[in-house]
PAZAPA-4460 file (N, C-alpha, C; in steps of 0.05 Angstrom, whole numbers, plus 32768, in hexadecimal, padded with zeros to 4 digits):
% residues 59
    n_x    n_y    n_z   ca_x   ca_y   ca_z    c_x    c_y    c_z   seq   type   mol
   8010   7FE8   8000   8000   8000   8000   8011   8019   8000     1      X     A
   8024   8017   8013   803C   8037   8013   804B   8032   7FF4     2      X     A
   8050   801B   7FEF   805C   801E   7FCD   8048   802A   7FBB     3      X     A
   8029   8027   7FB9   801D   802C   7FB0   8013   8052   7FAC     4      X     A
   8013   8058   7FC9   8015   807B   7FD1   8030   8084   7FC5     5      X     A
   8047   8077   7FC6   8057   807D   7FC2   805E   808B   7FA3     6      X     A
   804F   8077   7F93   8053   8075   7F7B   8040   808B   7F74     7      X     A
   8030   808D   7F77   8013   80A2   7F7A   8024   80C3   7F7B     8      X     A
   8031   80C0   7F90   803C   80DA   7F9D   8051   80E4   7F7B     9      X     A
   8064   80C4   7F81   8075   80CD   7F69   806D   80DE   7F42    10      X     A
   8056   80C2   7F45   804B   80D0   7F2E   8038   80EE   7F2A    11      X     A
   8030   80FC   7F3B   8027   8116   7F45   803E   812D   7F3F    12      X     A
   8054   811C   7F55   806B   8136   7F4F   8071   8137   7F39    13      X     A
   807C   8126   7F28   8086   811E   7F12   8076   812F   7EF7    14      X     A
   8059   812C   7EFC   804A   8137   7EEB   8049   814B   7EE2    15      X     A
   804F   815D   7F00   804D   8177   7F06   8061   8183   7EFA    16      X     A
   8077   817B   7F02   8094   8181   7EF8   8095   8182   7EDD    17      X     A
   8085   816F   7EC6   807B   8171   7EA7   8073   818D   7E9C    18      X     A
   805A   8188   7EB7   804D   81A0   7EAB   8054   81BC   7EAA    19      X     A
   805E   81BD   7EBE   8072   81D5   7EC7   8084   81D9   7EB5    20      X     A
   8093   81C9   7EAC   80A7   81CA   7E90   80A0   81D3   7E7B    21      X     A
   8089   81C2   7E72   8077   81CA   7E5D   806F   81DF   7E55    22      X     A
   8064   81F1   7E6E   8056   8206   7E72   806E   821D   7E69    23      X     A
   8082   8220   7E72   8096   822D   7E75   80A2   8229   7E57    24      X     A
   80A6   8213   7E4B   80A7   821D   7E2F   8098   8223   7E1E    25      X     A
   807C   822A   7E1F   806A   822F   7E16   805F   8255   7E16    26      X     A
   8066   8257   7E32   806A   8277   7E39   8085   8289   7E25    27      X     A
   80A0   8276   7E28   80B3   8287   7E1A   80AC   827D   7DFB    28      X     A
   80A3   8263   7DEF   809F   826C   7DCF   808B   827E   7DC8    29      X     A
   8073   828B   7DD7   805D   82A6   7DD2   806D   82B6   7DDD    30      X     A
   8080   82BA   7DE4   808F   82DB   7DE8   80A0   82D7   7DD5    31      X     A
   80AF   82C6   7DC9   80C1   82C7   7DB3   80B6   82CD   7D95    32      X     A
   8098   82C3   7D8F   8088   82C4   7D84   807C   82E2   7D75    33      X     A
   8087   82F6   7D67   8079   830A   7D66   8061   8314   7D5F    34      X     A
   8050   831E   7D68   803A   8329   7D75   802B   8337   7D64    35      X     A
   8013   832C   7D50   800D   8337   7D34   7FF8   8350   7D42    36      X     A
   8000   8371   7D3C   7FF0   8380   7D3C   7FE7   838C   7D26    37      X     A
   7FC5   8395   7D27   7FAE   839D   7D17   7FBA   83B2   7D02    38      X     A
   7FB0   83B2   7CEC   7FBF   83C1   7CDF   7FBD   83E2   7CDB    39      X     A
   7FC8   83F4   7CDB   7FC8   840E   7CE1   7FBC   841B   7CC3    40      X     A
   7FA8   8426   7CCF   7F9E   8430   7CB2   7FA2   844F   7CAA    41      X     A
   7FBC   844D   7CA7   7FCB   8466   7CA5   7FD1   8473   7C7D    42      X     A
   7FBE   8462   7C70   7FB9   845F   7C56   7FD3   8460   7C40    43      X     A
   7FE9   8463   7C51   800B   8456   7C3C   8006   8448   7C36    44      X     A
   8003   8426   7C41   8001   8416   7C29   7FEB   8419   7C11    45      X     A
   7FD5   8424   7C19   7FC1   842A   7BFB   7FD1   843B   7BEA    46      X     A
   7FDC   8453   7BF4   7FE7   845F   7BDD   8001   8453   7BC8    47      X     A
   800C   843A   7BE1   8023   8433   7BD0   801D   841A   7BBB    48      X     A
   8004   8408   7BC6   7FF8   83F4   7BB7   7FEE   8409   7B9E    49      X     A
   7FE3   841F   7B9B   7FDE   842C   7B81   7FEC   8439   7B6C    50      X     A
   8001   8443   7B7A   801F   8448   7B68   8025   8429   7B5D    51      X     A
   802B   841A   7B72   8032   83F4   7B5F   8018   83F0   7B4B    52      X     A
   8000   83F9   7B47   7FF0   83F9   7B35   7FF4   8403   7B19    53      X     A
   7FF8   8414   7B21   7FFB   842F   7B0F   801B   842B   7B00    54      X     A
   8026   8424   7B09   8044   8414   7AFF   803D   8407   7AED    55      X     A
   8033   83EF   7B00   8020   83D1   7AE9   8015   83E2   7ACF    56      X     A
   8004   83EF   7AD3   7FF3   83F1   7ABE   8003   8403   7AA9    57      X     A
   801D   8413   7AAE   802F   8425   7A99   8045   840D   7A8D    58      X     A
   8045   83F7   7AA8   8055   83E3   7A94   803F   83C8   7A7C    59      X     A
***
């Protein structure tokens, strides 16, 4: 029966110790990860997508 708790106990810590690992590399690959922000509608790229138009269409 104490082999039995024993093993119980072990596999608990053990688990934990996984998860904990786990977790911890999972936190530093989303911070290494860069961070997609919304796009700024500051209308440069429209004007520059229409000059590359306007190119196209003189070539």
């Amino acid at each position: 029966m104490r082999d039995l708790i024993k093993f119980f106990i072990g596999f608990v810590a053990g688990f934990i110790a996984v998860y904990r690992l786990l977790s911890k590399k999972e936190e530093e690959t989303d911070k290494s990860q860069p961070q997609l922000e919304a796009f700024s509608g500051d209308g440069r790229i429209i004007d520059v997508l229409k000059k590359f138009n306007e190119i196209k269409k003189n070539i």
